[in-house]
mmCIF file of the N, C-alpha and C atoms, coordinates in Angstrom:
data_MODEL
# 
_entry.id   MODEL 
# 
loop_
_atom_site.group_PDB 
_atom_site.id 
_atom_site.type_symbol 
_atom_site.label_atom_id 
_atom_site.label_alt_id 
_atom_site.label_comp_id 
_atom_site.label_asym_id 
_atom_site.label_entity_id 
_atom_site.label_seq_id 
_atom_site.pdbx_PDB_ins_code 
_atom_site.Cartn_x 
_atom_site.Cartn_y 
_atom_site.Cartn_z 
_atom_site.occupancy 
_atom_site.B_iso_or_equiv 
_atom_site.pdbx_formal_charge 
_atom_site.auth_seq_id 
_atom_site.auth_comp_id 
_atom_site.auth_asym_id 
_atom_site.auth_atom_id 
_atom_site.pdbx_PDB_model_num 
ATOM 1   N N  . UNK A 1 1  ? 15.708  10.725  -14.707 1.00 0.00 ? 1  UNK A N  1 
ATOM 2   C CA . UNK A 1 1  ? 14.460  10.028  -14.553 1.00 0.00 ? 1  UNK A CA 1 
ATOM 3   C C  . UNK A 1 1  ? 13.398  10.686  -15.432 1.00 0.00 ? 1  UNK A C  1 
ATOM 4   N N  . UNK A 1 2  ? 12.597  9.713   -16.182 1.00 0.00 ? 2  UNK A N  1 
ATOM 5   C CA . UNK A 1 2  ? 11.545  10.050  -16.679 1.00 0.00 ? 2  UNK A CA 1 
ATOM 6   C C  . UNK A 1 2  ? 10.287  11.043  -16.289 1.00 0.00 ? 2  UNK A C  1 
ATOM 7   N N  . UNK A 1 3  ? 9.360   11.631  -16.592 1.00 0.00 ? 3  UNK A N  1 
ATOM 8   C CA . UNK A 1 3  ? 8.239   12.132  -16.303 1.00 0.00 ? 3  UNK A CA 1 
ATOM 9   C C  . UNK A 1 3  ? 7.871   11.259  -15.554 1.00 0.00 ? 3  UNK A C  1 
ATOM 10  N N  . UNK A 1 4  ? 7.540   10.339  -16.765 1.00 0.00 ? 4  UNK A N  1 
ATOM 11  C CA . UNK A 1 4  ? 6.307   9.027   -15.905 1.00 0.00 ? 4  UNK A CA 1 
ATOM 12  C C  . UNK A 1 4  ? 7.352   7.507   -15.632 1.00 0.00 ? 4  UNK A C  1 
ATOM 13  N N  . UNK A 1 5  ? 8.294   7.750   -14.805 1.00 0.00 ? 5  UNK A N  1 
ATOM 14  C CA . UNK A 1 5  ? 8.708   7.417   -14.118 1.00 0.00 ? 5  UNK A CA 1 
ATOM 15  C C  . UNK A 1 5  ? 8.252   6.796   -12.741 1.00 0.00 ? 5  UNK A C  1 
ATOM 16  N N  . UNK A 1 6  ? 7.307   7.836   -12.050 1.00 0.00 ? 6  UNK A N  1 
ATOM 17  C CA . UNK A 1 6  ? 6.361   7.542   -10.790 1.00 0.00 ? 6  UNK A CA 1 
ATOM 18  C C  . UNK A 1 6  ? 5.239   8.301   -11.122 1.00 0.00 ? 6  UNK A C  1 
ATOM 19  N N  . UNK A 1 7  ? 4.291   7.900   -10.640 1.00 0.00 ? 7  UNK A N  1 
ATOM 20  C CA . UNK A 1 7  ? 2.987   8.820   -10.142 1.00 0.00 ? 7  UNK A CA 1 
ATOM 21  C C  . UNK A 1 7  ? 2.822   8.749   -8.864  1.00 0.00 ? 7  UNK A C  1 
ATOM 22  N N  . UNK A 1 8  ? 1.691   9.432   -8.641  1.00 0.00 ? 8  UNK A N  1 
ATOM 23  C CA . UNK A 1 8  ? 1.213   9.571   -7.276  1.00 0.00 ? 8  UNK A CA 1 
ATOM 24  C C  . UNK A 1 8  ? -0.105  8.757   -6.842  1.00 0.00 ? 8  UNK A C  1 
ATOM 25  N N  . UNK A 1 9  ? -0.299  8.371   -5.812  1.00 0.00 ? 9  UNK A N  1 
ATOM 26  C CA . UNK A 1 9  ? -0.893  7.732   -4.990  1.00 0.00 ? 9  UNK A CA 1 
ATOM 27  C C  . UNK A 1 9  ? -1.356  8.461   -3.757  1.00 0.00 ? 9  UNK A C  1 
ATOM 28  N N  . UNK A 1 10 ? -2.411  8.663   -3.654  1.00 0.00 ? 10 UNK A N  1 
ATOM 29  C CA . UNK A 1 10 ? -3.459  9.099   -2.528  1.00 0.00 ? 10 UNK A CA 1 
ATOM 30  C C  . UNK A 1 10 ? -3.981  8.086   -1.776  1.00 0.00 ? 10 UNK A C  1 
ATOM 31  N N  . UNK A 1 11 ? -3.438  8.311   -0.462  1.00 0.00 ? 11 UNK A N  1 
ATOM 32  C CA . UNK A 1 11 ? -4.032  7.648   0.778   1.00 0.00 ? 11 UNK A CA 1 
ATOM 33  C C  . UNK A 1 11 ? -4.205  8.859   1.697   1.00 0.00 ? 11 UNK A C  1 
ATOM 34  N N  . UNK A 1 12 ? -5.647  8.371   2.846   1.00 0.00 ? 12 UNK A N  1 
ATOM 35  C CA . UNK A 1 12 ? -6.002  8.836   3.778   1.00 0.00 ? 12 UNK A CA 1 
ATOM 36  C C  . UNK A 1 12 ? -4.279  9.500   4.514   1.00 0.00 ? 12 UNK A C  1 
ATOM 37  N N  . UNK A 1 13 ? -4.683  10.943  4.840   1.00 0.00 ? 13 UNK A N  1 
ATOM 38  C CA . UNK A 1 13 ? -4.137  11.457  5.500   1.00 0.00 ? 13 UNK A CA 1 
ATOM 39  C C  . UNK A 1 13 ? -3.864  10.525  7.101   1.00 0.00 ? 13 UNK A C  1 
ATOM 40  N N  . UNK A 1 14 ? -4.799  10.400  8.011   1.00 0.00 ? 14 UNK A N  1 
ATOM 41  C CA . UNK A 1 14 ? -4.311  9.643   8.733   1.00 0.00 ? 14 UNK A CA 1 
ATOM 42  C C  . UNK A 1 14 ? -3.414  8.095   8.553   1.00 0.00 ? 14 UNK A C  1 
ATOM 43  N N  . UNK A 1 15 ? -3.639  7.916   7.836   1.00 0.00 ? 15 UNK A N  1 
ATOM 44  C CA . UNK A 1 15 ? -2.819  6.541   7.433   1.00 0.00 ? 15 UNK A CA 1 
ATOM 45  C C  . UNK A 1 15 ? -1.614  7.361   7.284   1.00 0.00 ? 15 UNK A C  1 
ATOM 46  N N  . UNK A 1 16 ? -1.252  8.291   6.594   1.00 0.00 ? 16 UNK A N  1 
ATOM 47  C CA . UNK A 1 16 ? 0.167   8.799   6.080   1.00 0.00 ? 16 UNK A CA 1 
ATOM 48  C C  . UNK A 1 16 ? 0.868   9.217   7.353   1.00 0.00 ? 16 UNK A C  1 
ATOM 49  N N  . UNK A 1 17 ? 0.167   9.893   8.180   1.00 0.00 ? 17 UNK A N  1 
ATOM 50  C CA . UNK A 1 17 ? 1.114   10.033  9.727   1.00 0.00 ? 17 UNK A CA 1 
ATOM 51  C C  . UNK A 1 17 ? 0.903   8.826   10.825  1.00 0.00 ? 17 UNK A C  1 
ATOM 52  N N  . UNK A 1 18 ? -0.039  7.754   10.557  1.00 0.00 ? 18 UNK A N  1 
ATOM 53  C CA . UNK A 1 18 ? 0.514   6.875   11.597  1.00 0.00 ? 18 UNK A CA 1 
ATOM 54  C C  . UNK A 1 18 ? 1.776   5.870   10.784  1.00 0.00 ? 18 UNK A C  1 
ATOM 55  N N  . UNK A 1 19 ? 1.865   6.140   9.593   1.00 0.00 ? 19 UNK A N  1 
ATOM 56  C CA . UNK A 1 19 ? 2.916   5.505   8.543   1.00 0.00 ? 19 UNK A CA 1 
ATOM 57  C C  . UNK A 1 19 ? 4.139   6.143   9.237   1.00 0.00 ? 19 UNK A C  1 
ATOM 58  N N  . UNK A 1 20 ? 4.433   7.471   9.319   1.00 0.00 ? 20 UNK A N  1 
ATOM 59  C CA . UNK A 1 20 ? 5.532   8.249   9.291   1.00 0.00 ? 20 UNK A CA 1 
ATOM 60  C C  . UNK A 1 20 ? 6.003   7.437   11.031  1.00 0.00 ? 20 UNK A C  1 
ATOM 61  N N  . UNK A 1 21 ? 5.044   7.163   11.586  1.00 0.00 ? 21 UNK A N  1 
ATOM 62  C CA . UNK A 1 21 ? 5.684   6.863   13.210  1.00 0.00 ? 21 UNK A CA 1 
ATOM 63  C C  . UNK A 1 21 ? 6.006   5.559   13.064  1.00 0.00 ? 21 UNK A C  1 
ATOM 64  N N  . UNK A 1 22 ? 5.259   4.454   12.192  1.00 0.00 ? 22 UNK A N  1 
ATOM 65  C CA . UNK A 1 22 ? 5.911   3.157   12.412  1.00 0.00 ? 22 UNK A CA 1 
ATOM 66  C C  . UNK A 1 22 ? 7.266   3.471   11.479  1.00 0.00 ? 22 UNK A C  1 
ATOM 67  N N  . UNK A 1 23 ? 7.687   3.943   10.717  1.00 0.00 ? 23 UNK A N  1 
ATOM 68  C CA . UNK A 1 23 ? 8.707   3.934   10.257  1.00 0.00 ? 23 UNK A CA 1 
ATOM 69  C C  . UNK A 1 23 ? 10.200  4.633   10.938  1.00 0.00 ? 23 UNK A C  1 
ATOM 70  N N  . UNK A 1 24 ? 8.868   5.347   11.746  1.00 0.00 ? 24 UNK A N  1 
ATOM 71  C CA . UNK A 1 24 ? 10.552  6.450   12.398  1.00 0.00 ? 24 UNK A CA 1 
ATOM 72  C C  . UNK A 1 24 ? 11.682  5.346   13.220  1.00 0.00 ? 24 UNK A C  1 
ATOM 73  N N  . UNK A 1 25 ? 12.830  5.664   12.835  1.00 0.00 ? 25 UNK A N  1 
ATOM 74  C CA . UNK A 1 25 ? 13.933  4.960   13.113  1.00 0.00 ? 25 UNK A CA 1 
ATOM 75  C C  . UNK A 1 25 ? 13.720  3.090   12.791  1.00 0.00 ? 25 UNK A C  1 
ATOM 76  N N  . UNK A 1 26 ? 13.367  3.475   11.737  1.00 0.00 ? 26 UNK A N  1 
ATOM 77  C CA . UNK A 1 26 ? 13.056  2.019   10.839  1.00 0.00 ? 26 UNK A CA 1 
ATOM 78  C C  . UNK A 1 26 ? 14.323  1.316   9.383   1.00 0.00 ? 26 UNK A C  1 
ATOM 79  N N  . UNK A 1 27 ? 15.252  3.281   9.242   1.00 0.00 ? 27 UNK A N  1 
ATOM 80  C CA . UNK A 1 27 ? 15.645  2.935   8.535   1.00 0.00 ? 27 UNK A CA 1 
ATOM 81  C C  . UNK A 1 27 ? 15.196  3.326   7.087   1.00 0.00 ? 27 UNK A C  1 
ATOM 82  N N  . UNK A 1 28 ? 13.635  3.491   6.896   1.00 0.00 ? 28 UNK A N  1 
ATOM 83  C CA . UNK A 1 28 ? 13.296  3.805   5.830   1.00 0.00 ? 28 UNK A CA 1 
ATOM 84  C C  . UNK A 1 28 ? 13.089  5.388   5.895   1.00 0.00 ? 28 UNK A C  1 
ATOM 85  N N  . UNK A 1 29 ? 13.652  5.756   4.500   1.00 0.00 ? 29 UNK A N  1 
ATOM 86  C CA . UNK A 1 29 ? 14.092  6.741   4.550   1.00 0.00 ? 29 UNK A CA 1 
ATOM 87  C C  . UNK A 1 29 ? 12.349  8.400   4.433   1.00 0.00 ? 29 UNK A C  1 
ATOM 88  N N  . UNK A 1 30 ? 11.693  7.532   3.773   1.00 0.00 ? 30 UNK A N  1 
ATOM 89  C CA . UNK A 1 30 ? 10.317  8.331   3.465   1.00 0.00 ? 30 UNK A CA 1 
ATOM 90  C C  . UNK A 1 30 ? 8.833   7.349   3.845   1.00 0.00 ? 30 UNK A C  1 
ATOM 91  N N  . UNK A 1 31 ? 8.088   7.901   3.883   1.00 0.00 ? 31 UNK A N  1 
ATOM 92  C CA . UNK A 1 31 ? 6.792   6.570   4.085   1.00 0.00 ? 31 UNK A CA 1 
ATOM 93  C C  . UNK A 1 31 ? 6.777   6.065   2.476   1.00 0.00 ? 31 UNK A C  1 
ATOM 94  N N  . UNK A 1 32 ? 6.980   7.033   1.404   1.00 0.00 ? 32 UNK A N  1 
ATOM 95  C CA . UNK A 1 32 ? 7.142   6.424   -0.227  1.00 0.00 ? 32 UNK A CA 1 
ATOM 96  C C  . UNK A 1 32 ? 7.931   5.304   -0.413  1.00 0.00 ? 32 UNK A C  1 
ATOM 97  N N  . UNK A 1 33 ? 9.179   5.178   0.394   1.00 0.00 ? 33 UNK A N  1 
ATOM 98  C CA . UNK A 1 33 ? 10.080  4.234   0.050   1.00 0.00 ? 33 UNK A CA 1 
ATOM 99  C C  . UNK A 1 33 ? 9.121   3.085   1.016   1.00 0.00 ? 33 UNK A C  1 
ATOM 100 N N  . UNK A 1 34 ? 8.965   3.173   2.016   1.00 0.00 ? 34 UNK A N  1 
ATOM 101 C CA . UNK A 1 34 ? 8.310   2.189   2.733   1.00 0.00 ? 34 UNK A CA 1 
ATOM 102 C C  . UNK A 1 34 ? 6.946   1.592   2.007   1.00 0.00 ? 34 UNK A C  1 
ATOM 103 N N  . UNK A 1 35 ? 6.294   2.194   1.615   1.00 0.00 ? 35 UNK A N  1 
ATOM 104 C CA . UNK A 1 35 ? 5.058   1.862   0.718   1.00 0.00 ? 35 UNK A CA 1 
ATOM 105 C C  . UNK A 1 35 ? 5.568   1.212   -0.263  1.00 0.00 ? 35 UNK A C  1 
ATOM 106 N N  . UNK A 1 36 ? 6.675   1.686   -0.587  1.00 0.00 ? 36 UNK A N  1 
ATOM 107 C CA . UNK A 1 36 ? 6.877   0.845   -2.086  1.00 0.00 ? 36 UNK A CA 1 
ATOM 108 C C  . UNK A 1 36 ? 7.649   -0.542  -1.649  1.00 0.00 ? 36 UNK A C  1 
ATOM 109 N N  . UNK A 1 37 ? 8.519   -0.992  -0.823  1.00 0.00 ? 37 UNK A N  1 
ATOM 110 C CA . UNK A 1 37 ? 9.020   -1.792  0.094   1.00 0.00 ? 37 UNK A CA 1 
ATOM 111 C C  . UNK A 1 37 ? 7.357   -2.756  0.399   1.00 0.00 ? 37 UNK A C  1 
ATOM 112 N N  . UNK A 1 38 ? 6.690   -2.453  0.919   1.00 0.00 ? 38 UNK A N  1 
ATOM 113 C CA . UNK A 1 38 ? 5.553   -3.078  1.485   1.00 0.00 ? 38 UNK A CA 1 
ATOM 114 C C  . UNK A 1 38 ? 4.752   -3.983  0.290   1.00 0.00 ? 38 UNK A C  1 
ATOM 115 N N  . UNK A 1 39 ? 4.467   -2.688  -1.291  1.00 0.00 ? 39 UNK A N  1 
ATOM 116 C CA . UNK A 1 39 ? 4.141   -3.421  -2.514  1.00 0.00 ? 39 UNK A CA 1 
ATOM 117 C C  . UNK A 1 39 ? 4.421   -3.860  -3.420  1.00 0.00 ? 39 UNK A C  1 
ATOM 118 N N  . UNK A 1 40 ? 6.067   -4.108  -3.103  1.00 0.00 ? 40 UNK A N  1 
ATOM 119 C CA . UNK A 1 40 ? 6.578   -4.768  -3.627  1.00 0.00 ? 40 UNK A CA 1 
ATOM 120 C C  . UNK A 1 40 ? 6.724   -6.422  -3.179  1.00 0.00 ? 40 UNK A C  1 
ATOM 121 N N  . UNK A 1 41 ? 6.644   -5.942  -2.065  1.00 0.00 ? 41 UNK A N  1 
ATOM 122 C CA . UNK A 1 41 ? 6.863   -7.205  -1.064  1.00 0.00 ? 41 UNK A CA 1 
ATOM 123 C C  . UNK A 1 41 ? 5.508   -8.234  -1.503  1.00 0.00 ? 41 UNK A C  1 
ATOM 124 N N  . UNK A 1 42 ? 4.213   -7.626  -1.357  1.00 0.00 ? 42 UNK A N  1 
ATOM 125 C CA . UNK A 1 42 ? 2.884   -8.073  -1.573  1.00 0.00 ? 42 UNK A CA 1 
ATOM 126 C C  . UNK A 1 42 ? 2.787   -8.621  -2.327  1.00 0.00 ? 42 UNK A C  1 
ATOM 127 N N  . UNK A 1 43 ? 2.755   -7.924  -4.265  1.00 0.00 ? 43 UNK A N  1 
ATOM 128 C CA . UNK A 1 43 ? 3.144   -8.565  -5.112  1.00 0.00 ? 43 UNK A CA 1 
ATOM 129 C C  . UNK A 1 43 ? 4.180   -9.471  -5.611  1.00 0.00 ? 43 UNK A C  1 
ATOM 130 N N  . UNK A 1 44 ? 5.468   -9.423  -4.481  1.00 0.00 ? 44 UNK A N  1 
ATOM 131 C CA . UNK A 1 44 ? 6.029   -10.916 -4.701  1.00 0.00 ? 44 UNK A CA 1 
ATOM 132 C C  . UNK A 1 44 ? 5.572   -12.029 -4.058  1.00 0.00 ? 44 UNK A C  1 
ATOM 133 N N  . UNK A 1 45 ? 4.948   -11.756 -3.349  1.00 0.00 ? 45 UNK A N  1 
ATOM 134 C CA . UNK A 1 45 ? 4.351   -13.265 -2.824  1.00 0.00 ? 45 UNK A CA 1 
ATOM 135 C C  . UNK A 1 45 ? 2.712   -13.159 -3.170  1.00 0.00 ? 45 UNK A C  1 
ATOM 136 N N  . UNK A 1 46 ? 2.053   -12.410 -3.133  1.00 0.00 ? 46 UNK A N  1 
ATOM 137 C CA . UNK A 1 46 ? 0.750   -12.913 -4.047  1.00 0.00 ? 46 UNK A CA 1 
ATOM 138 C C  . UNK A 1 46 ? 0.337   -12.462 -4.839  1.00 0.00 ? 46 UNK A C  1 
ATOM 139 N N  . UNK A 1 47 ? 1.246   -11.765 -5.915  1.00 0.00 ? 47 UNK A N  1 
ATOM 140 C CA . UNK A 1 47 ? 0.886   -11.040 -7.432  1.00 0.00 ? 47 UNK A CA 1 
ATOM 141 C C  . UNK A 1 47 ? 1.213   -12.488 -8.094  1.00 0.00 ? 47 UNK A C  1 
ATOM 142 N N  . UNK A 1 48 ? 1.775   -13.813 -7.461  1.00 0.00 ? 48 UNK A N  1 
ATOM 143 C CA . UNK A 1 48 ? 2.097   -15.531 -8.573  1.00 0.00 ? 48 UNK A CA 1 
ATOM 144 C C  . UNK A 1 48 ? 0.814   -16.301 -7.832  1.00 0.00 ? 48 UNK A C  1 
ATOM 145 N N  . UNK A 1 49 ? -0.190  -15.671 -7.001  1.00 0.00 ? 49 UNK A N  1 
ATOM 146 C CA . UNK A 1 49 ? -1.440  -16.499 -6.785  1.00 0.00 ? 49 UNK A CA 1 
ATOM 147 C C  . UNK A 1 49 ? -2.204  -15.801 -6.853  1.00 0.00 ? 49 UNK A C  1 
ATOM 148 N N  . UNK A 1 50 ? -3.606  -17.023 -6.986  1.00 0.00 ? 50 UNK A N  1 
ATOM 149 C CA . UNK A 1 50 ? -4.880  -15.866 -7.705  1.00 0.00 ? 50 UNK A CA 1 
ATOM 150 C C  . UNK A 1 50 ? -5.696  -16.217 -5.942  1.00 0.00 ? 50 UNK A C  1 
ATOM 151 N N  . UNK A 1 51 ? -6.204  -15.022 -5.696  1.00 0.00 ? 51 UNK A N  1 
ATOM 152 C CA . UNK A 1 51 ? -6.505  -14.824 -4.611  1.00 0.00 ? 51 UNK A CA 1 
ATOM 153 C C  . UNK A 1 51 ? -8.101  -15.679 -4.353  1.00 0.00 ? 51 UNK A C  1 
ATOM 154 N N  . UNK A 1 52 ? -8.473  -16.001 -3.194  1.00 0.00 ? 52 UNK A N  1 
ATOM 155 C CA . UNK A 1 52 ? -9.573  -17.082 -2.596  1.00 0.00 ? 52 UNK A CA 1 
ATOM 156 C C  . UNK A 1 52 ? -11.108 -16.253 -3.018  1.00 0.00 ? 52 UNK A C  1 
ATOM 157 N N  . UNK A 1 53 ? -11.980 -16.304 -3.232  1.00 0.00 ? 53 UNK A N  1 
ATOM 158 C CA . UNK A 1 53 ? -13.000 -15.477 -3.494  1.00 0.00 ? 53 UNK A CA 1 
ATOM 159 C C  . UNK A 1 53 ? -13.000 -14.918 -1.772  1.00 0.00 ? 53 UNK A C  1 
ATOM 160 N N  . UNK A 1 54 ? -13.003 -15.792 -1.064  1.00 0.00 ? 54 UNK A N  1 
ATOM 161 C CA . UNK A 1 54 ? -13.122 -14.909 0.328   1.00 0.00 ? 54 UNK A CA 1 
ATOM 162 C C  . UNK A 1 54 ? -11.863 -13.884 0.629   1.00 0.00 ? 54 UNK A C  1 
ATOM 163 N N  . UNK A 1 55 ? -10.906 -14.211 0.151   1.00 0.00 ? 55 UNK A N  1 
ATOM 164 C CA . UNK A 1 55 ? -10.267 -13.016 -0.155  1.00 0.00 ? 55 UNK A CA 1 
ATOM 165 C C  . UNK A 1 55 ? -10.180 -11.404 -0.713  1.00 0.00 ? 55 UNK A C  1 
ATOM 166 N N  . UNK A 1 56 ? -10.772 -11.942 -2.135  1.00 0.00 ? 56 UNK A N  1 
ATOM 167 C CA . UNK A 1 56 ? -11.826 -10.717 -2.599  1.00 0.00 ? 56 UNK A CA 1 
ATOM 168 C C  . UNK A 1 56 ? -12.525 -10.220 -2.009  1.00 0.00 ? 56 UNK A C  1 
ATOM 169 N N  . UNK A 1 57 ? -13.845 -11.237 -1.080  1.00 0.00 ? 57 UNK A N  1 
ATOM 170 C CA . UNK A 1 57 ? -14.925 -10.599 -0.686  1.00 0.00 ? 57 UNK A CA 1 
ATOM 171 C C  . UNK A 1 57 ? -14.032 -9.530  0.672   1.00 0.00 ? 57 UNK A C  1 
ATOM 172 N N  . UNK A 1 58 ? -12.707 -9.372  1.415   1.00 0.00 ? 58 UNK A N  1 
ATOM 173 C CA . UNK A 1 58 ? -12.762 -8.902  2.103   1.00 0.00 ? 58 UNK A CA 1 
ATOM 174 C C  . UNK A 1 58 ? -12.116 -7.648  2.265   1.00 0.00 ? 58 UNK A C  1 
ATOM 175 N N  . UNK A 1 59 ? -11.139 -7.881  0.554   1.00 0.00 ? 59 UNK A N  1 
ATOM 176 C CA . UNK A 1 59 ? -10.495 -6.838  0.282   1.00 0.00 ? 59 UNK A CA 1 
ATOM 177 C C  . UNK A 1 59 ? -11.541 -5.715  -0.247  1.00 0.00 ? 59 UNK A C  1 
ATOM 178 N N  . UNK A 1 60 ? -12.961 -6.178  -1.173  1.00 0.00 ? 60 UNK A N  1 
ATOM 179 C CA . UNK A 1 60 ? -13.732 -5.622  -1.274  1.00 0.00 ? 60 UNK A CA 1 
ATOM 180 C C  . UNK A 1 60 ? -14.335 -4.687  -0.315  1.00 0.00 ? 60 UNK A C  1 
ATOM 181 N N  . UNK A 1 61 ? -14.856 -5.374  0.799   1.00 0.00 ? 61 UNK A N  1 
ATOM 182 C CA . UNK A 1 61 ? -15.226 -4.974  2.402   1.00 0.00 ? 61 UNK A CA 1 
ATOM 183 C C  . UNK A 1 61 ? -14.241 -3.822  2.217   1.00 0.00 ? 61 UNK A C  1 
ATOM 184 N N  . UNK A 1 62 ? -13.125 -4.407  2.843   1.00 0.00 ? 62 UNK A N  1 
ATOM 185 C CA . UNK A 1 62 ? -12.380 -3.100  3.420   1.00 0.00 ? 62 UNK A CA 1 
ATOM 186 C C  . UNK A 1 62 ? -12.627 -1.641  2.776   1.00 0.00 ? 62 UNK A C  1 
ATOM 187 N N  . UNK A 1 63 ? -12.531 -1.988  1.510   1.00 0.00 ? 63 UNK A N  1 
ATOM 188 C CA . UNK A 1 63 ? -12.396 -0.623  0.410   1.00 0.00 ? 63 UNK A CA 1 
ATOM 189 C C  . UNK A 1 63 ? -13.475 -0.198  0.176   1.00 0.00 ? 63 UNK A C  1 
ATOM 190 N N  . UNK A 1 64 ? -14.990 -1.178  0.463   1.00 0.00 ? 64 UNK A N  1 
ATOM 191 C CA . UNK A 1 64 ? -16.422 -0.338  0.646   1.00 0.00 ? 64 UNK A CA 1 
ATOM 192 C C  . UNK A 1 64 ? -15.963 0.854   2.076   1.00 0.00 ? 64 UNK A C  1 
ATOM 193 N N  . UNK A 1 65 ? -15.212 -0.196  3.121   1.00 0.00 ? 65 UNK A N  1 
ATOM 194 C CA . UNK A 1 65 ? -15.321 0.891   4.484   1.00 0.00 ? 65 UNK A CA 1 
ATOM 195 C C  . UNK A 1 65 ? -14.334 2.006   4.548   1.00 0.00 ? 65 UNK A C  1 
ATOM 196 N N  . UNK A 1 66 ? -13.835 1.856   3.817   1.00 0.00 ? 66 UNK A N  1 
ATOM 197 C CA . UNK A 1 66 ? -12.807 3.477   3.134   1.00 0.00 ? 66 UNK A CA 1 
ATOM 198 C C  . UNK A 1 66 ? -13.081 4.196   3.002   1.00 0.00 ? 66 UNK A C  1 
ATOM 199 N N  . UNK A 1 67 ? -14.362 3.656   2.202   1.00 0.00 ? 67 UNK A N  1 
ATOM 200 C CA . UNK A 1 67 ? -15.219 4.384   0.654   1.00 0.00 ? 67 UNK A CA 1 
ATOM 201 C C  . UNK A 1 67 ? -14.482 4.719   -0.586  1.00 0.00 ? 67 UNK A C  1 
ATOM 202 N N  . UNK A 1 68 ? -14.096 3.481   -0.705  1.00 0.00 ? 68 UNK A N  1 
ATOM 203 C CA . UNK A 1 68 ? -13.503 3.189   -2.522  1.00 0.00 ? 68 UNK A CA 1 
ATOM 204 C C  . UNK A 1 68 ? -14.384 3.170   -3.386  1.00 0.00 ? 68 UNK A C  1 
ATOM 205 N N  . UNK A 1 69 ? -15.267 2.062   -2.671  1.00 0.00 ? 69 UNK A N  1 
ATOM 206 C CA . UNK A 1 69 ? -16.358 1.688   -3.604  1.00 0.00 ? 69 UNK A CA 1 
ATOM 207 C C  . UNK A 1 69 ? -17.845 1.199   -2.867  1.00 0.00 ? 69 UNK A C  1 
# 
């Protein structure tokens, strides 16, 4: 495998251990494989549509209440 093969991705620590419990005995082997399972999944069903402006406005929301942006 390449260097840049993968990078890394930073999420909230709490998100990463309530991740680790929905997954336990899920089968998936890391919360990485599950994350990637999840955005892959996402982008096959709405990476072929362009999303609703109220869509935006809420994905926006969310990621102001993160503090993305």
């Amino acid at each position: 495998m390449k260097t840049r093969d993968k990078v890394t991705i930073k999420i909230p620590y709490p998100l990463y251990k309530n991740l680790q419990k929905v997954i336990k005995d899920s089968g998936f082997a890391s919360v990485t494989e599950f994350v990637t399972f999840v955005l892959r999944d996402v982008i096959s069903t709405k990476g072929k549509e362009l999303l609703s402006s109220e869509e935006v406005a809420k994905i926006k929301d969310k990621l102001k209440k993160l503090g993305y942006i």
